[in-house]
C-alpha positions as CSV (number, residue, x, y, z in Angstrom):
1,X,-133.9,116.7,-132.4
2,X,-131.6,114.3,-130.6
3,X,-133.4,111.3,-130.5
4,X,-134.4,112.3,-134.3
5,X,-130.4,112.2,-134.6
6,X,-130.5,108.8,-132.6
7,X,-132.7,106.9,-135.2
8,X,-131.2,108.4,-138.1
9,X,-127.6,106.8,-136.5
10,X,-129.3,103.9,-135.5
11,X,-130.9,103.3,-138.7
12,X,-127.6,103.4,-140.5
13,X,-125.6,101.2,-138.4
14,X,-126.1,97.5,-139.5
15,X,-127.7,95.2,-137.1
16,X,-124.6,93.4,-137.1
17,X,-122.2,95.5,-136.5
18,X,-119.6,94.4,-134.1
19,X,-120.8,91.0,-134.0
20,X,-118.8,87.8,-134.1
21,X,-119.8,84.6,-135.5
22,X,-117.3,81.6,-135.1
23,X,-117.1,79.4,-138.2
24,X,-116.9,75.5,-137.1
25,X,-116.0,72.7,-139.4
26,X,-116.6,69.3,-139.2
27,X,-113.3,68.4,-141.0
28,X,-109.8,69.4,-141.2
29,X,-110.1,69.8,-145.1
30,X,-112.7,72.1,-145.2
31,X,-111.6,74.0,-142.6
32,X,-108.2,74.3,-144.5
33,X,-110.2,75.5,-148.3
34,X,-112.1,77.9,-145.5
35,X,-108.5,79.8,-144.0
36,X,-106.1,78.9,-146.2
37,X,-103.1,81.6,-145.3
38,X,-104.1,80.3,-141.5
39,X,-103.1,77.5,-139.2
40,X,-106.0,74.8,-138.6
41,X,-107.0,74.9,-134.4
42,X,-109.0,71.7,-132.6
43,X,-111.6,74.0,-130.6
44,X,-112.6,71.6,-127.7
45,X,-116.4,71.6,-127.0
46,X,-117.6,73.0,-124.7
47,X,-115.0,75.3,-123.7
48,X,-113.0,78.1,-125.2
49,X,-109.6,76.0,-125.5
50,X,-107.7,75.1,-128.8
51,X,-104.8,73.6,-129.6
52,X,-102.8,72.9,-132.5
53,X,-101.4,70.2,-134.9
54,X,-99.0,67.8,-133.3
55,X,-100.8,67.8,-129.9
56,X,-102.4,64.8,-129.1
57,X,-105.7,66.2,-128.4
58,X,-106.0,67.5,-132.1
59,X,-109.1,65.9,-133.6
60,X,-108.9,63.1,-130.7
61,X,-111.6,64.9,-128.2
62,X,-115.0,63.1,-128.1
63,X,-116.7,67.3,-129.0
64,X,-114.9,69.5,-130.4
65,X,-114.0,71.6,-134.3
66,X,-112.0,72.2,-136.6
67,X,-111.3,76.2,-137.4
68,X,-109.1,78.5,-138.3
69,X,-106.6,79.9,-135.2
70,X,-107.4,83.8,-136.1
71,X,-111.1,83.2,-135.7
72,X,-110.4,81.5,-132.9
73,X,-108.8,84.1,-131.1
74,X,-110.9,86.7,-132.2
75,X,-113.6,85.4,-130.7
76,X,-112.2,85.0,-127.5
77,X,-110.4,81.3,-127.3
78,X,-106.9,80.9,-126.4
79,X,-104.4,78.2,-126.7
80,X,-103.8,75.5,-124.9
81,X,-100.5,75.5,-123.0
């Protein structure tokens, strides 16, 4: 009976449940059109660092992306100090 209770929850819960997927852009503007209510982070590549507008690393970083900060922190990437 249990592990009939076990699939049954199992089968219910979506594969992705809990998952996180960051969204990356390529450009500032689309970015923007993706979060618009939310500031615009550079995410540098590879690392979990992003800063904001105004500091010079914004967009200058040889790999890196565009996305918006609350995705950013959700999935685990803080700002740059």
């Amino acid at each position: 009976m249990k592990l009939l209770c076990a699939v049954a929850f199992l089968a219910l819960v979506p594969a992705s449940a809990g998952a996180f997927t960051q969204t990356k852009f390529a450009s500032e503007d689309t970015a923007r059109q993706h979060c618009p209510t939310d500031m615009v982070v550079w995410l540098t590549l590879p690392g979990n660092v992003f800063v904001r507008k105004g500091n010079p690393l914004y967009g200058a970083t040889q790999r890196g992306a565009y996305m918006c900060e609350r995705d950013a922190i959700a999935a685990g990437d803080r700002g740059a100090r």
